[in-house]
N, C-alpha and C positions, 0 to 999 in steps of 0.2 A: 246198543246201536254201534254199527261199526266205525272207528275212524280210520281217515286214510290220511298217506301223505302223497307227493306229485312230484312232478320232474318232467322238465322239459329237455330233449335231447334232439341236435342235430343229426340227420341224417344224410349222409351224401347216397344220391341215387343210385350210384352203381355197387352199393356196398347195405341196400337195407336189409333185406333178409339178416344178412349177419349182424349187423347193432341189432336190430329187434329180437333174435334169437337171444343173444347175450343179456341182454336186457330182461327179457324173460326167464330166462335161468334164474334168476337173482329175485324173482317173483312179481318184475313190474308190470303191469298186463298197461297195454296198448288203449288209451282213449281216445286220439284224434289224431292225425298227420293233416299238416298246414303247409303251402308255400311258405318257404325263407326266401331268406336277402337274396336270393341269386338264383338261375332255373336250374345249377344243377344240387342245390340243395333244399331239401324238408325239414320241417321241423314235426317229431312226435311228442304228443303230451301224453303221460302216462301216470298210471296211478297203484300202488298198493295199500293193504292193511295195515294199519301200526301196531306192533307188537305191545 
């Protein structure tokens, strides 16, 4: 069975494509985007495998 770890990253709105691209490079795949503290920023939770 697989384990995973997670990571929660802020994302400012006018710049997500690129944290999430980056982010995925690195092998994090995307599980939720939430309102943060403020309306011009998100928050992504993400998750991958553990070696």
């Amino acid at each position: 069975m697989p384990k995973w770890e997670y990571v929660t990253v802020p994302l400012l709105v006018h710049a997500t494509k690129q944290i999430l691209d980056n982010w995925g490079e690195d092998g994090w795949e995307l599980v939720q985007v939430v309102p943060g503290p403020n309306p011009d920023q998100l928050v992504a939770y993400m998750k991958r495998e553990k070696s």
